[in-house]
Residue, then its C-alpha position, 0 to 999 in steps of 0.5 A: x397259927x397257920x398250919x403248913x402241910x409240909x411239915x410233919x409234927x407229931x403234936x399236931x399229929x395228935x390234936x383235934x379240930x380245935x388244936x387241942x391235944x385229943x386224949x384217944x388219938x394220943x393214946x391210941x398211938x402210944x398203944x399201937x407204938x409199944x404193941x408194935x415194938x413188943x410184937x417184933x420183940x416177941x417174934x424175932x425172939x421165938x424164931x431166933x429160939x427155934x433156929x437155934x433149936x433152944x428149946x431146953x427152956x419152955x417157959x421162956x418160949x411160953x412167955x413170949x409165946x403169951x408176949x406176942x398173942x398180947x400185943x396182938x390184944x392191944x392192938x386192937x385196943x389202940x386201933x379201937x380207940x383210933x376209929x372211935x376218934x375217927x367216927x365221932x362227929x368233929x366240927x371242921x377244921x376253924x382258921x384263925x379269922x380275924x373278924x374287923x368291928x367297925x361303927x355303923x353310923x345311923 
C-alpha cells in the first residue's frame, strides 16, 4: 500500500514505521485534543464570569479555576508521551517490495 503524501489521514497520523496503530502517539493526541478543549472551556467560561462581574458563586469560579490549571497538567502528559514516541529508536520507513524468487541453474 502506498502511502500518498497528499492526502491527509488520521489513522495514518497515529501509525508507526510498520503501519500499526502506535499506542503513545494515540493517546497523546486524544490527551492533547481533550486538554485543549477544556482549556478554551475553562478560560472562556472565567472570563465571561468576570466580565459580567458574576462573582456571587465562588465555588463555581474555583472549579473551573482548578479545570483549567488541569488541563494545563495534562497537557504535558500528552506532550510527554508525543516526545517520548519521538525519541525512541523507530527503524525506518519499509516500502512494500516485492522481492521476485528465480531458480539459479548450476
Amino acid at each position: 500500500m502506498k502511502v500518498d503524501i497528499a492526502k491527509f489521514s488520521w489513522a495514518e497520523m497515529c501509525n508507526n514505521s510498520k503501519g500499526k496503530t502506535s499506542a503513545s502517539l494515540f493517546c497523546g493526541l486524544v490527551i492533547l485534543l481533550v486538554c485543549a478543549l477544556s482549556f478554551f472551556l475553562a478560560a472562556s467560561t472565567i472570563g465571561l464570569m468576570l466580565l459580567f462581574k458574576y462573582e456571587k458563586n465562588i465555588d463555581v469560579i474555583n472549579f473551573f479555576s482548578n479545570l483549567l490549571m488541569q488541563s494545563i497538567g495534562f497537557s504535558a502528559v500528552g506532550a510527554s508521551l508525543l516526545g517520548i514516541h519521538r525519541l525512541s529508536k523507530d527503524k525506518p520507513v519499509e516500502e512494500n517490495k516485492i522481492e521476485e524468487h528465480g531458480t539459479s541453474q548450476q
